[in-house]
VEXDREN-2710 file (C-alpha; in Angstrom, 1 decimal):
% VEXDREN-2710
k/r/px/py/pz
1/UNK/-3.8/25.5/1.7
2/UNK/-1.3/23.6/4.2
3/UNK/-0.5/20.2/2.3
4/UNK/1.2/17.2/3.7
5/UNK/2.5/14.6/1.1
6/UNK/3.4/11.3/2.6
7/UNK/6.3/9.6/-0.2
8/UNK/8.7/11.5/-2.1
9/UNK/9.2/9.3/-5.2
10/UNK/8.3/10.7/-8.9
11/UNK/4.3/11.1/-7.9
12/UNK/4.8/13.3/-4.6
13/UNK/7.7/15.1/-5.5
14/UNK/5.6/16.3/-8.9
15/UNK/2.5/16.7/-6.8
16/UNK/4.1/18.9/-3.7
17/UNK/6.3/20.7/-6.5
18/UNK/2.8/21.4/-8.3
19/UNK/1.8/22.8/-4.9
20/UNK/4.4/24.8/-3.8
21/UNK/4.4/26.9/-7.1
22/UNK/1.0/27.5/-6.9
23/UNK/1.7/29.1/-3.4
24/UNK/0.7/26.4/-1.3
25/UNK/2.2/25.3/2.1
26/UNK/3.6/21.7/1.3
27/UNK/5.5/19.4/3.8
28/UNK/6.3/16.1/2.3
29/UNK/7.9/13.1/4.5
30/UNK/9.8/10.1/3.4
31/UNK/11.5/7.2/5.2
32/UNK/14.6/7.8/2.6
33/UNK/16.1/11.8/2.5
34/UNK/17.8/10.5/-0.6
35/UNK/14.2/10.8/-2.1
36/UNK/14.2/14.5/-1.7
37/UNK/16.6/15.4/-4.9
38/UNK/13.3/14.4/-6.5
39/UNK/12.7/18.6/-5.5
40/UNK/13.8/20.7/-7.3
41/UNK/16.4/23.8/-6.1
42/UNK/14.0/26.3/-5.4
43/UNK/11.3/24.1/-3.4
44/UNK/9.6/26.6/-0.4
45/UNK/8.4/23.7/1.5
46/UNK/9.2/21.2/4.5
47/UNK/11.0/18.0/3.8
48/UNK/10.9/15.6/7.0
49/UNK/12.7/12.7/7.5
50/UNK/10.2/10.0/9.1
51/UNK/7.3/7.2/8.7
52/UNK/4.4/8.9/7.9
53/UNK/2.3/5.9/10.2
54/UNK/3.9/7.1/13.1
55/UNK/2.3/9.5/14.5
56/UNK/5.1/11.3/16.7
57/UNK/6.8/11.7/13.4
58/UNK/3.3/13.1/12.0
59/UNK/3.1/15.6/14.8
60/UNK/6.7/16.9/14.2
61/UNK/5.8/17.6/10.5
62/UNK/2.7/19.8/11.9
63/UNK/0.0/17.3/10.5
64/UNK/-2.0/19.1/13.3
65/UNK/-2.4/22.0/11.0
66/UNK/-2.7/20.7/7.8
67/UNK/-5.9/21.1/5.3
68/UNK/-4.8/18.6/3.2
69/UNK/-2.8/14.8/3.2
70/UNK/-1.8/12.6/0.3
71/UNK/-0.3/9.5/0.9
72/UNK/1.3/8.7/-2.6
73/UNK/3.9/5.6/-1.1
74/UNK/4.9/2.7/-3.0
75/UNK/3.1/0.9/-0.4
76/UNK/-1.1/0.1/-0.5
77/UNK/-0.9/-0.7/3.0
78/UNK/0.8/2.2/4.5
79/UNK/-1.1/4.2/2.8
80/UNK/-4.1/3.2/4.1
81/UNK/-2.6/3.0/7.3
82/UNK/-1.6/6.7/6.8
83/UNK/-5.0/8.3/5.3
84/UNK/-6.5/6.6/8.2
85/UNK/-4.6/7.6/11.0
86/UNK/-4.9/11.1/9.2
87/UNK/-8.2/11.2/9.1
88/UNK/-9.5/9.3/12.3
89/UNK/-6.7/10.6/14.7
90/UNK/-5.4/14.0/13.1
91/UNK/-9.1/15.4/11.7
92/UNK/-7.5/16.3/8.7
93/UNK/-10.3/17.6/6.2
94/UNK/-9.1/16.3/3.3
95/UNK/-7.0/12.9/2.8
96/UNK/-6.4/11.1/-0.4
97/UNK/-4.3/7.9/-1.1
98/UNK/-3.1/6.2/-3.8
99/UNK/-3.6/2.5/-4.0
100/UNK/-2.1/0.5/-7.0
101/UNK/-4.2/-2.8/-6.3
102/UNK/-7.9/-2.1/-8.0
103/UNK/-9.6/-4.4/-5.9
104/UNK/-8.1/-2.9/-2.2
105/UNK/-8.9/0.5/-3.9
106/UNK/-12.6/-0.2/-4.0
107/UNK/-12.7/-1.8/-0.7
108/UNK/-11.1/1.3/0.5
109/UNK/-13.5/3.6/-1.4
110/UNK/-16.0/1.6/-0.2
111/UNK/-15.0/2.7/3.4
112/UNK/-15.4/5.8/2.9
113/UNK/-11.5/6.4/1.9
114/UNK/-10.6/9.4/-1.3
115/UNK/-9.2/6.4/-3.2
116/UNK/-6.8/7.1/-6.9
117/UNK/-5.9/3.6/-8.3
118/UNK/-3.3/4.6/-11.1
119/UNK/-3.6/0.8/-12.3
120/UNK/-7.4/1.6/-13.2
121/UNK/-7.1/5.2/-14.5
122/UNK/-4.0/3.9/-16.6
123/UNK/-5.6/0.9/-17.6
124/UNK/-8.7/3.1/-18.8
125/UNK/-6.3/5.9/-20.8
126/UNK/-4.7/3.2/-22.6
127/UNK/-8.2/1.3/-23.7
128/UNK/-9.6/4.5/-24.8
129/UNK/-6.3/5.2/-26.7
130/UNK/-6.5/1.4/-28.4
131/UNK/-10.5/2.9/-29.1
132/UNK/-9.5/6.0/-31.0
END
C-alpha cells in the first residue's frame, strides 16, 4: 500500500515507521524538516518538506498515487482541510484524520469524514481503567 502521512510529530512518525517496516510505501510531509529526526536511521520512505493543504506541495509528494492519507497534525483544522482536499480533489481511497476536539470530530464523522478523536478514545481507556 502507498501511504501519505500529513505531520511528522510522535503520532505520524510511529505510524509511517509502523508502515514502512511492514513494507509499505510511506511519504510523510511536515511544514518543519526538524520533525523528521522523529524517523528513525533506517526509514525507506519519502520525507517532504511542505503544507500538506497545498496542493502543489501534495502533487510533488505523489499524492496522485497514493492508496492511503492520514492527516495526524497538531492542527483540527488543517486536518480537515487536508482529508478533504485528499479526498474530494486527489480521489484518494482511503483518508483518515485525527481531530483532538470531540465535538468537531463528530461533525466531521457526520460528514462523512474517517474521524480518530484521541481525547475520546483516551478519555474512554482511562474510565474503563478507573472501572477495573
Amino acid at each position: 500500500m502507498r501511504v501519505m502521512i500529513m505531520g511528522c510529530g510522535r503520532v505520524g512518525a510511529a505510524l509511517a515507521t509502523m508502515l514502512d517496516r511492514e513494507s509499505h510505501e510511506v511519504v510523510i510531509l511536515d511544514l518543519d524538516a526538524g520533525q523528521f529526526r522523529r524517523l528513525p536511521s533506517d526509514f525507506h520512505g519519502a520525507s517532504v518538506v511542505g503544507n500538506g493543504i497545498d496542493q502543489d506541495v501534495l502533487k510533488r509528494a505523489g499524492i496522485e498515487r497514493v492508496d492511503a492519507f492520514a492527516a495526524v497534525t497538531q492542527g483540527d483544522n488543517r486536518n480537515f482541510m487536508a482529508a478533504q482536499i485528499a479526498r474530494h480533489i486527489f480521489n484518494v481511497p482511503k483518508v483518515v484524520c485525527r481531530i483532538y476536539d470531540p465535538i468537531r470530530e463528530e461533525l466531521y464523522h457526520s460528514m462523512g469524514l474517517e474521524t480518530i478523536s484521541p481525547t475520546t478514545v483516551i478519555s474512554r481507556l482511562l474510565k474503563d481503567a478507573l472501572e477495573r
